[in-house]
ChimeraX commands (.cxc) that place a marker at each C-alpha (Angstrom):
marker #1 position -9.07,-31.32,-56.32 radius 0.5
marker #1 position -12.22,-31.25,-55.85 radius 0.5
marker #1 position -14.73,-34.52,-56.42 radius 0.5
marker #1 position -18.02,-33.83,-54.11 radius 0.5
marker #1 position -19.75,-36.55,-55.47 radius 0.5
marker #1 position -17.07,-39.01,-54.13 radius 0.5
marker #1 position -17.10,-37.38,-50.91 radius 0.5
marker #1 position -13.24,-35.61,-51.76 radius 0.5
marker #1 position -12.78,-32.05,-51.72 radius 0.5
marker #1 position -9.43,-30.70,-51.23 radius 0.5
marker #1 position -8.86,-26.79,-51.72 radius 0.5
marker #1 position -5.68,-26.63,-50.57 radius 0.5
marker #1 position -2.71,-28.04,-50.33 radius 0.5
marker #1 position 0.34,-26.73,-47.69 radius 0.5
marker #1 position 4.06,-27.45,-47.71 radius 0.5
marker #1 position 5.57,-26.45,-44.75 radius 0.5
marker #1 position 8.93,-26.96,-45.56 radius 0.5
marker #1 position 10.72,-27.68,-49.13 radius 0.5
marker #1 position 12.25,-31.06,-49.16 radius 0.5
marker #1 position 15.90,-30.68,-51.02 radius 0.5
marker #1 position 17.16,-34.32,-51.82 radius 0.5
marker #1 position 20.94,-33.33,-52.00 radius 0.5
marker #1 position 20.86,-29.96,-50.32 radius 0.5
marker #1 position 23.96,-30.14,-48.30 radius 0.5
marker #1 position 25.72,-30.82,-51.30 radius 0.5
marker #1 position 27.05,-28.81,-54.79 radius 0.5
marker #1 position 26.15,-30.25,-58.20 radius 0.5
marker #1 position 29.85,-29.96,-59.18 radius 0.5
marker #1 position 30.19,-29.61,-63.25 radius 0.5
marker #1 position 33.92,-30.90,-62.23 radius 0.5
marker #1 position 34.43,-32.72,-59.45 radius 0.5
marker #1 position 38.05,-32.48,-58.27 radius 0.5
marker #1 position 39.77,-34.88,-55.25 radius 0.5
marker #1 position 43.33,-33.74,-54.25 radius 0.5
marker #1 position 44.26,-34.42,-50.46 radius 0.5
marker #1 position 47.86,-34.31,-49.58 radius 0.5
marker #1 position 47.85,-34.44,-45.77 radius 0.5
marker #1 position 45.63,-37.52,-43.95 radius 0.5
marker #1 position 44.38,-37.09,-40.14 radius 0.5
marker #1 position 44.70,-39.81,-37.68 radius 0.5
marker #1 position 41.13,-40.54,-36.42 radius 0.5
marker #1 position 39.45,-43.11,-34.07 radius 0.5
marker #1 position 35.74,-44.27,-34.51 radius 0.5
marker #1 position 34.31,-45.81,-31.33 radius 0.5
marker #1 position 32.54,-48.58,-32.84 radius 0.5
marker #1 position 33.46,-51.61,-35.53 radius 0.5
marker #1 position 30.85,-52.31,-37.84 radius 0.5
marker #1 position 29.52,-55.23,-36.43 radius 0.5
marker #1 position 28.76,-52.79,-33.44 radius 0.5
marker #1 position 31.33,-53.82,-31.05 radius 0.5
marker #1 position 33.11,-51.70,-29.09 radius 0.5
marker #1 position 36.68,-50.91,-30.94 radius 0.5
marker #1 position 38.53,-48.64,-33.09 radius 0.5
marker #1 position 39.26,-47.95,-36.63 radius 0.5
marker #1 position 42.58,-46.33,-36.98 radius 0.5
marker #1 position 44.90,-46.51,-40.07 radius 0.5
marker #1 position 48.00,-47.80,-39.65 radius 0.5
marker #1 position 50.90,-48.91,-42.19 radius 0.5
marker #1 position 49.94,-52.39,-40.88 radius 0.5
marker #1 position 46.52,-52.42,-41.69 radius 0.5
marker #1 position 44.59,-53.60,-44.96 radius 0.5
marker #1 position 43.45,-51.25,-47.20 radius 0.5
marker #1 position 40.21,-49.89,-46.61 radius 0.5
marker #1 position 37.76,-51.15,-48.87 radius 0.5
marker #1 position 35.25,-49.16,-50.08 radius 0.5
marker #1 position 32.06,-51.17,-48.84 radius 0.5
marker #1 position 33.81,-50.34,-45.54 radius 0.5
marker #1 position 34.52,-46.72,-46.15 radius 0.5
marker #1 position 30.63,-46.53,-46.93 radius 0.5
marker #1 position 29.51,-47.96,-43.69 radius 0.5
marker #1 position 31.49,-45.32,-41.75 radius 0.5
marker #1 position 30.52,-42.45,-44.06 radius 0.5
marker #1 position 26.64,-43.75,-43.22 radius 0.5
marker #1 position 26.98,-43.80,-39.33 radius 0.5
marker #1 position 29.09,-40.45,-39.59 radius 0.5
marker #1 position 26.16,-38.79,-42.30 radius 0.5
marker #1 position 23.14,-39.72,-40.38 radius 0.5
marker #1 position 23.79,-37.39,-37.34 radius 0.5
marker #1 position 23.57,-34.07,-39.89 radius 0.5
marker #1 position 21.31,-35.50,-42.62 radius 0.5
marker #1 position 17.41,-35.58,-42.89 radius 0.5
marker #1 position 15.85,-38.67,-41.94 radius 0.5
marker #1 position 14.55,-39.51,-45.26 radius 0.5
marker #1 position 17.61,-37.85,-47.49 radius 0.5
marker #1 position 19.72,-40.79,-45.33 radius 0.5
marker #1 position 17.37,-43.65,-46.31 radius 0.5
marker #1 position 17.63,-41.52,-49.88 radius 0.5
marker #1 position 21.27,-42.28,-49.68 radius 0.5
marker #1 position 21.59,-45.48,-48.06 radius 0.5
marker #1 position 19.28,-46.55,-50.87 radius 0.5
marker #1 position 21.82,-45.51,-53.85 radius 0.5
marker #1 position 24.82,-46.86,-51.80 radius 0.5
marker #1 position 23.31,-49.88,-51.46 radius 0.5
marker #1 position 21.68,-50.77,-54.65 radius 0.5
marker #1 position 24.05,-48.86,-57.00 radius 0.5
marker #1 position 27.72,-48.34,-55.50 radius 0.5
marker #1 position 28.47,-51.43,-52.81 radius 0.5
marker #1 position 27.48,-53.93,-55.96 radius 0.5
marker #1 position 30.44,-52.66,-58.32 radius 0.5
marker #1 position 32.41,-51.33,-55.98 radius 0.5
marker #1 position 32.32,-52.29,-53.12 radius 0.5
marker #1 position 35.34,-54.74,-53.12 radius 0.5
marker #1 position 37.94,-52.24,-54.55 radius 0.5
marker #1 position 40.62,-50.32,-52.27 radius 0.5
marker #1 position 40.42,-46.91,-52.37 radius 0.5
marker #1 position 43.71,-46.51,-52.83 radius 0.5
marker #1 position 43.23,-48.76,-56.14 radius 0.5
marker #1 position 40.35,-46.27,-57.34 radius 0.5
marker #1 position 40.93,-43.70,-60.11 radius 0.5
marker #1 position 39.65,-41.46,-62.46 radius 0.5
marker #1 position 39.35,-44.13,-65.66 radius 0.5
marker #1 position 37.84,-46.71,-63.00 radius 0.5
marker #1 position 35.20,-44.22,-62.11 radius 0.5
marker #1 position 34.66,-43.08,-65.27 radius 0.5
marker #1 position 33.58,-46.77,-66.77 radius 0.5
marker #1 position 31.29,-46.74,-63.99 radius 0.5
marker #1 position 29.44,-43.78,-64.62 radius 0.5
marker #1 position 29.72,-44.67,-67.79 radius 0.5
marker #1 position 28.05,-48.32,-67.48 radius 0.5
marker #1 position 25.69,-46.51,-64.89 radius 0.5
marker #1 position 24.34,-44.31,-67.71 radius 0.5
marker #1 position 24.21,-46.76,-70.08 radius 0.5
marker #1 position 22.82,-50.53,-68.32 radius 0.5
marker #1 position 22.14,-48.75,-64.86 radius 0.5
marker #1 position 18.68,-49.83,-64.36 radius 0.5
marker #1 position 17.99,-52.54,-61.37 radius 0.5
marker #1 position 15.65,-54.12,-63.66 radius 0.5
marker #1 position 18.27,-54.08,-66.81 radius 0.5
marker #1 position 16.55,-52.35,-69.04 radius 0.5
marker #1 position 18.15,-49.87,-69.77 radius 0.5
marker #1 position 20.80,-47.20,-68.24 radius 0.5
marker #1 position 19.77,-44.22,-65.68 radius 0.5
marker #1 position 19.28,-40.70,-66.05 radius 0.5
marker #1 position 21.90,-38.42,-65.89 radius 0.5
marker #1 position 20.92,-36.26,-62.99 radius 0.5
marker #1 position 20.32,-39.71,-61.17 radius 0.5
marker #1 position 24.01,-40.84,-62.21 radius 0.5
marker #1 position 25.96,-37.64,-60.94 radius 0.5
marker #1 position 23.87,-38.02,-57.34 radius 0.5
marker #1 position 25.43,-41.49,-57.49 radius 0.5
marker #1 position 29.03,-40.03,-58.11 radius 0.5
marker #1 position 28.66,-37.35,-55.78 radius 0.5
marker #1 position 27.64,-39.56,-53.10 radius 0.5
marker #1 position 31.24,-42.06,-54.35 radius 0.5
marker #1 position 33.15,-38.69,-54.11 radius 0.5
marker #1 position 31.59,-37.91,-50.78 radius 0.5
marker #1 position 32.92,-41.53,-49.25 radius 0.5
marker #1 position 36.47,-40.91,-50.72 radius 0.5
marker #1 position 36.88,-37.97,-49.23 radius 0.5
marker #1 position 35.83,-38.97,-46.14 radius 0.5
marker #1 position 38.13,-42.29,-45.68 radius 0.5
marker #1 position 40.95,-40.11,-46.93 radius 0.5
marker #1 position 40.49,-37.43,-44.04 radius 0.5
marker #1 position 39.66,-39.88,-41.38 radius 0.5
marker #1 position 43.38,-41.29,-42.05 radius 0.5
marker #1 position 41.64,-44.47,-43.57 radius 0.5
marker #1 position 43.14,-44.97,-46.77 radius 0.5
marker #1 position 46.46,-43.17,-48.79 radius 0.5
marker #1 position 45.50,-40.02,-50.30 radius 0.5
marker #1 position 44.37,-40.33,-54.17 radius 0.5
marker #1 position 44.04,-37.48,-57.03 radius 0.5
marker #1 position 41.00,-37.75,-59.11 radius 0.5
marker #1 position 39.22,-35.85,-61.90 radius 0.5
marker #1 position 35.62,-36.55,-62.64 radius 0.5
marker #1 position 33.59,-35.01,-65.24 radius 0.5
marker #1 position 29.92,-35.16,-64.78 radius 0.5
marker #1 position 27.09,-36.34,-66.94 radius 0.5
marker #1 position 24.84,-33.26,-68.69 radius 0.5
marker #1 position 21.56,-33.56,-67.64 radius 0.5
marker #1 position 19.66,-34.33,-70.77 radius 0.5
marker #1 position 16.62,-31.89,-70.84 radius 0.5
marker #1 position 13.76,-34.46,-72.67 radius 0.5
marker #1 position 10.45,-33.52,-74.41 radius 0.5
marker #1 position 7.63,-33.08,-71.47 radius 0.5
marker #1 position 4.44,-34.93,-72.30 radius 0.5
marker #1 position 1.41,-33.47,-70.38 radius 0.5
marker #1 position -1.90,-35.60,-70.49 radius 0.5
marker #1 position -4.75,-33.57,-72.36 radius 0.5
marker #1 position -8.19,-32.84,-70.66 radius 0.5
marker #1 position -10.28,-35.89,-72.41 radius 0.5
marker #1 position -7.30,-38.45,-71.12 radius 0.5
marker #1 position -7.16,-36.82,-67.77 radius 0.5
marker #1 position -10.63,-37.21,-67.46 radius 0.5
marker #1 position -10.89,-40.58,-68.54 radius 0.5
marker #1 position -7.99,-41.79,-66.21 radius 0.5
marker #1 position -10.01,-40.07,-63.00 radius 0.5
marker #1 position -13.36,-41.75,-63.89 radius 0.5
marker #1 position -11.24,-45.25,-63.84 radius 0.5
marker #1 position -9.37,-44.42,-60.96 radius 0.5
marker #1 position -12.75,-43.30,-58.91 radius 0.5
marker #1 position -14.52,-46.59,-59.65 radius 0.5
marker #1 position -11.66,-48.76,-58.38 radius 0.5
marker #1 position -10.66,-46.63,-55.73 radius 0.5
marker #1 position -7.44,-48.57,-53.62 radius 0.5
marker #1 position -4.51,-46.95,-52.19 radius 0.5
marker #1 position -2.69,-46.90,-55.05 radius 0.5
marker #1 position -5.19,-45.23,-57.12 radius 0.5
marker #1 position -5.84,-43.01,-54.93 radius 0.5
marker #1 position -2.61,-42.03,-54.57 radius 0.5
marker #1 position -2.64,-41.07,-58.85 radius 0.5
marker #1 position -5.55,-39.02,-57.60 radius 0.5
marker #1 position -3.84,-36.78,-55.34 radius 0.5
marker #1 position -0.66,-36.45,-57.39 radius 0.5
marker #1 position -2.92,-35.87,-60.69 radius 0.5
marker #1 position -4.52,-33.16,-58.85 radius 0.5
marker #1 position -2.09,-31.67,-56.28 radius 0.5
marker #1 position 1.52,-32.33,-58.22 radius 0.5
marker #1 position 2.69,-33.83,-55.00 radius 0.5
marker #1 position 5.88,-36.17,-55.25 radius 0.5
marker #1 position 5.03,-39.99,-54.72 radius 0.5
marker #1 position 7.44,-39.78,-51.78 radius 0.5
marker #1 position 5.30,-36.92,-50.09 radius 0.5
marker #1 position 2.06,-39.24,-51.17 radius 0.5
marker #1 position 3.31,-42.12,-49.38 radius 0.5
marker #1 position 4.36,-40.06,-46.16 radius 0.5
marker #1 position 0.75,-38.42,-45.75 radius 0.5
marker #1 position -0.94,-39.51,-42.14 radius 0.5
marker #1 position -4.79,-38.88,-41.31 radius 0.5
marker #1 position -3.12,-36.11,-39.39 radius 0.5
marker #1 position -1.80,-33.91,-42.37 radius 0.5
marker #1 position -5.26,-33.53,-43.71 radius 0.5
marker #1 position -8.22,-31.01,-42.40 radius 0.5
marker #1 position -11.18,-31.98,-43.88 radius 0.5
marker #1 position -13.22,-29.24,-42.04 radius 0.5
marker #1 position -10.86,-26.84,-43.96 radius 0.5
marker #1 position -10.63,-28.59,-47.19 radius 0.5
marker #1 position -6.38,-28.38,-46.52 radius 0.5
marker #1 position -3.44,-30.81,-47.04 radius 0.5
marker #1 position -0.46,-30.78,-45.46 radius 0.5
marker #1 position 2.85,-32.22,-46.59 radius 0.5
marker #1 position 4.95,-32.20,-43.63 radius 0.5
marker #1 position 7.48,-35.17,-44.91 radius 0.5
marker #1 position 8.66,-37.19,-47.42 radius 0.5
marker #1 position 10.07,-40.60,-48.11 radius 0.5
marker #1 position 12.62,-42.13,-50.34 radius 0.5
marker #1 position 10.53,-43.81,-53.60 radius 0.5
marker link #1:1,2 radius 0.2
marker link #1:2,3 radius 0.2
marker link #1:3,4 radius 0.2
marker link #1:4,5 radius 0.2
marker link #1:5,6 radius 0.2
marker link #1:6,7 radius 0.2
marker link #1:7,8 radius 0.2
marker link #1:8,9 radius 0.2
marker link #1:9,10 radius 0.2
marker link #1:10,11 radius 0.2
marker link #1:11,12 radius 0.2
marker link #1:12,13 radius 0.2
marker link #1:13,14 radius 0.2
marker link #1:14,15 radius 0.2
marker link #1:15,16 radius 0.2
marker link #1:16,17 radius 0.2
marker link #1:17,18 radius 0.2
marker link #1:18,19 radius 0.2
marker link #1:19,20 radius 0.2
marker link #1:20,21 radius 0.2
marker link #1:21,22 radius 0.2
marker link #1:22,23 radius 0.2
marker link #1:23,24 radius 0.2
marker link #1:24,25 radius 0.2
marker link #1:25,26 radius 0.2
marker link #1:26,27 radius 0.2
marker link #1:27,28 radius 0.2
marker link #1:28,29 radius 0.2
marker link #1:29,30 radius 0.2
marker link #1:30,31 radius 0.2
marker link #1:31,32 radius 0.2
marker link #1:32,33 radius 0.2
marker link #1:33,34 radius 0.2
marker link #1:34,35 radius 0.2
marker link #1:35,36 radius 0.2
marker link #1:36,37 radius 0.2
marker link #1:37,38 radius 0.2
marker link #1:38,39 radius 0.2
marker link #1:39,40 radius 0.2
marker link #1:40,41 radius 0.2
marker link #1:41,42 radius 0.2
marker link #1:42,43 radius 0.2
marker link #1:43,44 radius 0.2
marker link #1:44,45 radius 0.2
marker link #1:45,46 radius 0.2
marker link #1:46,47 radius 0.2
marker link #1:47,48 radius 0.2
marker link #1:48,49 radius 0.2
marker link #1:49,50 radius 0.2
marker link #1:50,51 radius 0.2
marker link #1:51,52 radius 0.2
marker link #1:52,53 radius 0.2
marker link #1:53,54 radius 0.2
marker link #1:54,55 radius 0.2
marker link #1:55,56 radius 0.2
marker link #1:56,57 radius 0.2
marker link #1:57,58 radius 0.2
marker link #1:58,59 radius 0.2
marker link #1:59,60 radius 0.2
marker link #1:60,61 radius 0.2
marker link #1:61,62 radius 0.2
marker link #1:62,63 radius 0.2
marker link #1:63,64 radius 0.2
marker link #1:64,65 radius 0.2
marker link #1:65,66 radius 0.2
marker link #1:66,67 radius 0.2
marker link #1:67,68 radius 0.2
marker link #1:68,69 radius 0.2
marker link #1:69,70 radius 0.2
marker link #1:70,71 radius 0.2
marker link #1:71,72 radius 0.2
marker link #1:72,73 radius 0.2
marker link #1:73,74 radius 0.2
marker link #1:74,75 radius 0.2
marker link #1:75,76 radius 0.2
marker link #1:76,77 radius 0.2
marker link #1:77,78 radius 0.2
marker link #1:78,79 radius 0.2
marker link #1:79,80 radius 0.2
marker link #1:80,81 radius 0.2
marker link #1:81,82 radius 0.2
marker link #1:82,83 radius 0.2
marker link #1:83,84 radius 0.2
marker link #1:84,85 radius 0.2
marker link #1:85,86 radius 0.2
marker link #1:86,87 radius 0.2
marker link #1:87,88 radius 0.2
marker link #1:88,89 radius 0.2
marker link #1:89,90 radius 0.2
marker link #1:90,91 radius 0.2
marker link #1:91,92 radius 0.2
marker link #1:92,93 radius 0.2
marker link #1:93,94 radius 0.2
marker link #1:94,95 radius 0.2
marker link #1:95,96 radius 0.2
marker link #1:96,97 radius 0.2
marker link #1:97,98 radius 0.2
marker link #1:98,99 radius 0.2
marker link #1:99,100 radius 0.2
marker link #1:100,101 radius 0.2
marker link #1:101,102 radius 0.2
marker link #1:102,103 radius 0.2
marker link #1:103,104 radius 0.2
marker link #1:104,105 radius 0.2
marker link #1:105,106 radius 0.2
marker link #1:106,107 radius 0.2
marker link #1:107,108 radius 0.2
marker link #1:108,109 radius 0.2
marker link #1:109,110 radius 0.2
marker link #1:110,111 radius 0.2
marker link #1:111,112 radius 0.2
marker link #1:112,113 radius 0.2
marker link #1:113,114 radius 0.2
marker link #1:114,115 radius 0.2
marker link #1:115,116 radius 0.2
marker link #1:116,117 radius 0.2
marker link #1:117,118 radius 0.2
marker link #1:118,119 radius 0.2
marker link #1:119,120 radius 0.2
marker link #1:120,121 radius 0.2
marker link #1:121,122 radius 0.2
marker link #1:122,123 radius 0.2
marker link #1:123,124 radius 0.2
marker link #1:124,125 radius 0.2
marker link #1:125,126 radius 0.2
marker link #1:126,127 radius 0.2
marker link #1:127,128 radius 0.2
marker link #1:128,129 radius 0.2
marker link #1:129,130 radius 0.2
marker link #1:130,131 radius 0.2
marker link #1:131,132 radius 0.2
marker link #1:132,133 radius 0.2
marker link #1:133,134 radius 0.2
marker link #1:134,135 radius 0.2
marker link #1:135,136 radius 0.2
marker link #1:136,137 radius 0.2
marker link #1:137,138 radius 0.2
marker link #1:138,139 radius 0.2
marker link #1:139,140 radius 0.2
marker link #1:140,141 radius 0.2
marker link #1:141,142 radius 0.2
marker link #1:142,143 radius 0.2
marker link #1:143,144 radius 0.2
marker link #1:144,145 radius 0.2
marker link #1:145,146 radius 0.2
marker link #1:146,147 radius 0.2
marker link #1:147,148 radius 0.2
marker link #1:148,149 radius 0.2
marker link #1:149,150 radius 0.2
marker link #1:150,151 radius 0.2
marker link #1:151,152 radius 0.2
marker link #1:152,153 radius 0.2
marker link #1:153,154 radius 0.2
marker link #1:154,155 radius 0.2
marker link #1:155,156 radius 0.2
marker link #1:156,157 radius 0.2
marker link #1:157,158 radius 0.2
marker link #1:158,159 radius 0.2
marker link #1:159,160 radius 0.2
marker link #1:160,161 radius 0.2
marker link #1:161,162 radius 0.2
marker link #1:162,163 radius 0.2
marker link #1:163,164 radius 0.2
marker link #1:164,165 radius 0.2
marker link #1:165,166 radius 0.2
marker link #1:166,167 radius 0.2
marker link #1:167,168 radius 0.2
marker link #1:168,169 radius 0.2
marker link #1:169,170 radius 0.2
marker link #1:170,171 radius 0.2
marker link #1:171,172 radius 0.2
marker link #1:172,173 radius 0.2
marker link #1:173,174 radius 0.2
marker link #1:174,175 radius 0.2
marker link #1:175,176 radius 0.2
marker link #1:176,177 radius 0.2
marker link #1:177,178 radius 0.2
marker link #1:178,179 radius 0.2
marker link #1:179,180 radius 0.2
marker link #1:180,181 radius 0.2
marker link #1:181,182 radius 0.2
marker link #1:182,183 radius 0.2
marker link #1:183,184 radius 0.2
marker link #1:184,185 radius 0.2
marker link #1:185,186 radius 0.2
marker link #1:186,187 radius 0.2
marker link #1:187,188 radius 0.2
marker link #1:188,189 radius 0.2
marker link #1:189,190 radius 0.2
marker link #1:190,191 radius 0.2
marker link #1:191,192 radius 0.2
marker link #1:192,193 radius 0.2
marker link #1:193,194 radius 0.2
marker link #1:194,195 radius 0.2
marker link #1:195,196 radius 0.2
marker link #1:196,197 radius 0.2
marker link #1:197,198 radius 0.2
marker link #1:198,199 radius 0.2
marker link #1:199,200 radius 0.2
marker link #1:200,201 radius 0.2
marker link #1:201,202 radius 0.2
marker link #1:202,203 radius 0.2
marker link #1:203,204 radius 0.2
marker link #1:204,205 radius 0.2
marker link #1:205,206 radius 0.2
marker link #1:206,207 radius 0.2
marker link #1:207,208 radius 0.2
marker link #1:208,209 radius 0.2
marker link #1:209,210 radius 0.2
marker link #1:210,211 radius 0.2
marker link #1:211,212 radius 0.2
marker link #1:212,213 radius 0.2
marker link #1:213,214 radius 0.2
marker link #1:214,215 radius 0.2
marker link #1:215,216 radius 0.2
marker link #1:216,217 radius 0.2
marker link #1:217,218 radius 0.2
marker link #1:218,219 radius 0.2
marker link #1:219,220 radius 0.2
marker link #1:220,221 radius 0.2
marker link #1:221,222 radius 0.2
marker link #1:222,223 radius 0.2
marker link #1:223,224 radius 0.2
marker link #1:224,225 radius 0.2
marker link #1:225,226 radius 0.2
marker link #1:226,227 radius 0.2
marker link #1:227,228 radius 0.2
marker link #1:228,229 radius 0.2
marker link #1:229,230 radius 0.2
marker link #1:230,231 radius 0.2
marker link #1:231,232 radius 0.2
marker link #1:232,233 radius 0.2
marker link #1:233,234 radius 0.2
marker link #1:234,235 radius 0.2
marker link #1:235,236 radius 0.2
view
């Protein structure tokens, strides 16, 4: 990018590291549950934080999922990135807890799951218009498999069979801006230059992600050297 004029002139721009949202994990065209055996496990703190322990017993409620979640989130954030956690927190939250949160997961199976994916893709959207994308809807269900798992080899819940199959990504027409609109939209965007619009800048010119935009620090750019760096990113 490169707008003298305006006093911005970046040659360069650096990542030093790729930033994989769901790299620990397979995109699974199938995903298939089947645990026969259970461990006995002990967690050292409830999650109210007090000290205690979680251990399943034949007199203890079923574990709900909401509950499950929490565990799998204090267990995940040791190993996970700092901003693929927030990444995941974020769908767990906003997505999975609301719908099913309340339900055993004993009581969850492969029809139950499936009318959620299936309500995901279609009225999905926080704002309800609308349903999700496909690729958005299997990290969703990967991330539900993920908890499942995990409360059924802690020893928190009965074992459960389930078969999943995934929503095909959908590969959609891409629309690229030609030179006269491009133009136009930077001439705007330098005469009411605010954070926001200056964040279009950079991504306009740079294809950075809006979650590496709004990670940048003063310290990530050289302006001696003309040079960006994108050390981080955060969830969007």
């Amino acid at each position: 990018m490169s707008r003298t004029n305006q006093g911005i002139k970046i040659k360069k721009v650096k990542k030093l590291r790729k930033t994989h949202l769901y790299k620990n994990h397979i995109n699974y065209d199938n995903i298939f549950i089947d645990t026969s055996l259970c461990k006995k496990s002990e967690i050292t703190s409830d999650l109210t934080g007090k000290t205690s322990s979680y251990s399943k017993t034949n007199s203890d409620p079923e574990i709900k999922l909401k509950q499950a979640a929490e565990l799998w989130k204090r267990y995940s954030k040791i190993h996970l990135k700092g901003s693929t956690y927030l990444k995941y927190s974020n769908l767990i939250d906003k997505h999975i807890i609301p719908e099913l949160g309340d339900i055993c997961i004993s009581q969850i199976n492969s029809v139950l799951l499936a009318d959620f994916m299936n309500h995901k893709l279609k009225h999905g959207r926080i704002d309800k218009n609308g349903g999700l994308a496909a690729s958005y809807v299997k990290n969703i269900m990967i991330i539900v498999t993920e908890i499942i798992n995990f409360s059924i080899d802690e020893g928190y819940s009965s074992p459960i069979r389930i078969k999943l199959h995934m929503p095909k990504n959908e590969k959609g027409e891409i629309r690229v801006m030609d030179k006269i609109n491009q133009k136009t939209l930077e001439d705007y965007l330098f005469s009411h230059l605010t954070p926001t619009n200056m964040g279009i800048l950079l991504s306009l010119n740079t294809g950075l992600r809006i979650g590496e935009i709004c990670a940048l620090k003063w310290s990530d750019i050289d302006f001696q050297k003309a040079i960006l760096k994108v050390n981080s990113t955060v969830p969007a």
